[in-house]
Rosetta silent file (secondary structure, phi, psi, omega in degrees, C-alpha in Angstrom):
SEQUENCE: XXXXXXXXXXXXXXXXXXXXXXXXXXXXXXXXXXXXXXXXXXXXXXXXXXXXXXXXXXXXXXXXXXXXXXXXXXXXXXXXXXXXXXXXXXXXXXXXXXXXXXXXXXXXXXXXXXXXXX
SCORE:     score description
SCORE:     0.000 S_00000001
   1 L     0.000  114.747  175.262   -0.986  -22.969  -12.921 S_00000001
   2 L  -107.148  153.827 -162.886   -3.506  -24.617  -10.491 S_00000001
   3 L   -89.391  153.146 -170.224   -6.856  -23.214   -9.944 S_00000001
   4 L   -72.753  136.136 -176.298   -8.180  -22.273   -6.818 S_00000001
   5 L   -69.087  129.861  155.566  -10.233  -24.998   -4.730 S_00000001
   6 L   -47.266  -49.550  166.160  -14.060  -23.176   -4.435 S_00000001
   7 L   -46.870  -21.776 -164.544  -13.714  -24.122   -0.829 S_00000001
   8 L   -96.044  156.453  149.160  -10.736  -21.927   -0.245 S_00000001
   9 L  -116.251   84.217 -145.435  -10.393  -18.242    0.129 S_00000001
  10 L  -108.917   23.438  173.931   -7.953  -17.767   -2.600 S_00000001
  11 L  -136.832  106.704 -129.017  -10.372  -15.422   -4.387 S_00000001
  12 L   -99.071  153.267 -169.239   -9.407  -11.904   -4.114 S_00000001
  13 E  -114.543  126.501 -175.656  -10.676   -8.617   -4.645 S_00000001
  14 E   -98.900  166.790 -171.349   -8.451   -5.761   -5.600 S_00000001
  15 E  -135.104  106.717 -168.991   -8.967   -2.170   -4.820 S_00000001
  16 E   -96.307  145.959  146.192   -6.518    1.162   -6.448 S_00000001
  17 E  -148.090  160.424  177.991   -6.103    4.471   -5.811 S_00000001
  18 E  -107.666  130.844 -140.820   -4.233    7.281   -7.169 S_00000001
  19 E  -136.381  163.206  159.712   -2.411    9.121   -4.565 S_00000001
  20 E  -138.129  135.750 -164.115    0.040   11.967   -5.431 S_00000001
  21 E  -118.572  145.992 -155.585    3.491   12.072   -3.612 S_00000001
  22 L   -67.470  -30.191  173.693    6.249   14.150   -3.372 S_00000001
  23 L   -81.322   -2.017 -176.232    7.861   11.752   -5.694 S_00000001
  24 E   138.723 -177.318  170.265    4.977   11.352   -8.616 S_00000001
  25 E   -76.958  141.456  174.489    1.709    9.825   -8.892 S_00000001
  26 E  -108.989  125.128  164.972    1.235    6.410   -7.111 S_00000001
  27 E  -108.430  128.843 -166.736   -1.199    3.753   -8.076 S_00000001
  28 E  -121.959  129.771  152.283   -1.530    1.177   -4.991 S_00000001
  29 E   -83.589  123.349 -174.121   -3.383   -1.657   -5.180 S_00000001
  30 E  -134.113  127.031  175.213   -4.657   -3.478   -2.450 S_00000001
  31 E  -106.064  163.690 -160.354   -5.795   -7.124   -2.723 S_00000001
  32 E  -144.016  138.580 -150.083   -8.026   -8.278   -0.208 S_00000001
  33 L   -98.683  120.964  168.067   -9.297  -12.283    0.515 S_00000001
  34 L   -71.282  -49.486  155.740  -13.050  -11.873   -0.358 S_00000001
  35 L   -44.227  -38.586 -173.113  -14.627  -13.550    1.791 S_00000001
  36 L  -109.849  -26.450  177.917  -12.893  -11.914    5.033 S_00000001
  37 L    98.861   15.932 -157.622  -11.683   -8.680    3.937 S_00000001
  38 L  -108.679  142.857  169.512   -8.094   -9.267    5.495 S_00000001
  39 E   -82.669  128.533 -137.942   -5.365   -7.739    3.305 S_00000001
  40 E  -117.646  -20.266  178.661   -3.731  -10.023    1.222 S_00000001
  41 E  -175.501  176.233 -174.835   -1.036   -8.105   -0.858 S_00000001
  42 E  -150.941  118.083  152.486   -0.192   -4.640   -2.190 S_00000001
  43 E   -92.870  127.344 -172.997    1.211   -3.555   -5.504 S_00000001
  44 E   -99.087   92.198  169.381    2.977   -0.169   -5.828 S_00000001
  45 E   -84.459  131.137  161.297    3.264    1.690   -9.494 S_00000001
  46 E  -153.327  169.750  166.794    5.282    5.100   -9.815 S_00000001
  47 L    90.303  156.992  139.905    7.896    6.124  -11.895 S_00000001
  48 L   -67.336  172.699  177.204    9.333    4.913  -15.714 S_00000001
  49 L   -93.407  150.405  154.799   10.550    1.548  -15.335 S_00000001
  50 L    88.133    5.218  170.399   14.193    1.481  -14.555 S_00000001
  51 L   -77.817  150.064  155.533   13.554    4.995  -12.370 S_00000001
  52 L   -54.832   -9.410 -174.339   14.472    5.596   -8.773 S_00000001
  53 L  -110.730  -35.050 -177.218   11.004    6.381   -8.016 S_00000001
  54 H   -66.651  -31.962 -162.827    9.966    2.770   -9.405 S_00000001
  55 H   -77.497  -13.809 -163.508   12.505    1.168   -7.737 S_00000001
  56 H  -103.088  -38.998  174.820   12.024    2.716   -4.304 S_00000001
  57 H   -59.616  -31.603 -167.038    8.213    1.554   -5.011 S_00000001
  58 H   -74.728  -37.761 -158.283    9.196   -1.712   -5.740 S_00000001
  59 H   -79.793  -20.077 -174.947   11.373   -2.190   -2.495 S_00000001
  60 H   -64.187  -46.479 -144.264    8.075   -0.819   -0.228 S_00000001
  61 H   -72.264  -33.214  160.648    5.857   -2.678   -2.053 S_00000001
  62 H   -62.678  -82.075  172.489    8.129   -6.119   -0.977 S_00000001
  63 H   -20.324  -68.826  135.099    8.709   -5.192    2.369 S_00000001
  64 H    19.973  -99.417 -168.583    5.184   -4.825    2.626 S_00000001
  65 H   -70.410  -16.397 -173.310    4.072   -8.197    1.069 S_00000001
  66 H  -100.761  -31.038  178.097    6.924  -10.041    3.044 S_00000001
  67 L   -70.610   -4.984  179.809    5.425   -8.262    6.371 S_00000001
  68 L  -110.821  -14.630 -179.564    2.152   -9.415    5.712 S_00000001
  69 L  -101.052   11.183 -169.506    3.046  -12.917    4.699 S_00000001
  70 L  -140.665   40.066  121.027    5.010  -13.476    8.181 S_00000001
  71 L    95.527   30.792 -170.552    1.804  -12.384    9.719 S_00000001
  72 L   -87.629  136.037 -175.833    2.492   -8.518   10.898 S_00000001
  73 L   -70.451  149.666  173.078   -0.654   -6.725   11.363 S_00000001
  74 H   -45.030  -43.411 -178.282   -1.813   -4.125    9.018 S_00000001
  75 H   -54.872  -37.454  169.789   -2.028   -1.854   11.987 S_00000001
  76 H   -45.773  -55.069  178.750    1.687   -2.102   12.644 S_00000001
  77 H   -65.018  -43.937  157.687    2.756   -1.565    9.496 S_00000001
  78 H   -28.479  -55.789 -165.301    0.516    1.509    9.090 S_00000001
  79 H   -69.110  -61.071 -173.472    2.214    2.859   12.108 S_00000001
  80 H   -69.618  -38.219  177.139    5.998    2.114   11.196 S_00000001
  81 H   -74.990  -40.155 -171.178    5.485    3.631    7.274 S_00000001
  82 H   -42.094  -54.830  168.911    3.083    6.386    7.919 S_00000001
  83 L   -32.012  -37.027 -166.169    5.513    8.246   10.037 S_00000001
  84 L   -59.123  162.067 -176.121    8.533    8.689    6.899 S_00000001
  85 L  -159.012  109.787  165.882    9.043   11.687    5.855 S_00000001
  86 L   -68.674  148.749 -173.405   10.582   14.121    2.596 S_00000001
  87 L   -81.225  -28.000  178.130   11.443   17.188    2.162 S_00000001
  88 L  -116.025  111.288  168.566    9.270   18.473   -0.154 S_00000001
  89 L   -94.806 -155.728 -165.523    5.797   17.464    0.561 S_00000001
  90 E  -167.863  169.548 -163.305    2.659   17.975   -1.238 S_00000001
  91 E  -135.002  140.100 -165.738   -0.843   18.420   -0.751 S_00000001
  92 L  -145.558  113.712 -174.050   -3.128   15.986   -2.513 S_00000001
  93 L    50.782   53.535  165.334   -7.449   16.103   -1.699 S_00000001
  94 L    57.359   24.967  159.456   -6.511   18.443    1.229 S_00000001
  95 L  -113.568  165.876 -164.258   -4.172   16.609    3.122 S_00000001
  96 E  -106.559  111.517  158.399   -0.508   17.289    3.547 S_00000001
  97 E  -108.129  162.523 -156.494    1.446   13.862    2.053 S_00000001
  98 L  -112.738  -13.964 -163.655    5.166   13.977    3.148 S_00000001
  99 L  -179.206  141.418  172.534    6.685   10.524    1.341 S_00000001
 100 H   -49.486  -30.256  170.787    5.290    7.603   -0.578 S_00000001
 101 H   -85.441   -2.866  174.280    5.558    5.448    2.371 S_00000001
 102 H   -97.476  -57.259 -140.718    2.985    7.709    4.192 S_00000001
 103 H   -53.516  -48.741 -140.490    0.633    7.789    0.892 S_00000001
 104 H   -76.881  -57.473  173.240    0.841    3.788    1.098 S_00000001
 105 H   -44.843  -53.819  178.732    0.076    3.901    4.888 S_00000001
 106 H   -30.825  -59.127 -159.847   -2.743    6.245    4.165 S_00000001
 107 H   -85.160  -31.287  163.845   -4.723    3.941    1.780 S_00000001
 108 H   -45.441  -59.030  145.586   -4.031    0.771    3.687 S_00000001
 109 H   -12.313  -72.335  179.789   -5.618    2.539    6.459 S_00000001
 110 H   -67.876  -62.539  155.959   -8.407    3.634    4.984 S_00000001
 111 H   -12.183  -90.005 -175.584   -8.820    0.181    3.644 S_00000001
 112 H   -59.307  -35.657  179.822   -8.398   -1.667    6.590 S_00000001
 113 L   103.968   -4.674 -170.539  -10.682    0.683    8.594 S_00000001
 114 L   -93.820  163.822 -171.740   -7.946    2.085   10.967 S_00000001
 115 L  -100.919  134.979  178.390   -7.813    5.717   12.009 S_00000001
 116 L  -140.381  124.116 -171.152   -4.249    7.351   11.199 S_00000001
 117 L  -119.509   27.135  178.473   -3.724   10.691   12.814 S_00000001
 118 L  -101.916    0.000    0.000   -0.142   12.134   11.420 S_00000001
């Protein structure tokens, strides 16, 4: 495993939160390039392992990380997940969330600094 160059900004800060979704509790991690603040990856926990709720975390949480490594702005992607929607939604610190892909959108958001109005 090589070590990060001091010169570089390979050294990242991560951030969590626990969200709750029509499908369980989520914990999303977002790592962020320390120096600049630009979001650098996102890990999604929900579910048992080997559940339908992990696995449907797992496939955001790639999609995601491959839209962000082929250079798609956070704002987009806020915009294209936020929107999804479930049938039974839930209300979690007085917001309505409708689907795990809005929760995700939420916190990225909030991150990131952008205003999301759905």
């Amino acid at each position: 495993m090589k070590r990060p160059n001091k010169n570089t900004d390979a050294i990242f800060e991560s951030i969590t939160e626990c969200i709750k979704t029509p499908v369980g509790m989520a914990n999303i991690t977002i790592r962020l390039k320390q120096k600049t603040n630009i979001v650098n990856s996102i890990d999604i926990k929900i579910g048992h392992n080997g559940s339908t709720e992990c696995q449907r975390g797992f496939e955001l949480k790639e999609l995601i990380n491959l839209c962000l490594e082929a250079g798609v702005s956070v704002e987009r992607i806020v915009n294209k997940i936020g929107g999804s929607r479930e049938t039974n939604p839930v209300y979690y610190e007085g917001f309505l969330v409708h689907s795990l892909g809005e929760a995700v959108a939420r916190v990225l958001a909030r991150i990131s600094g952008l205003k999301y109005d759905w």
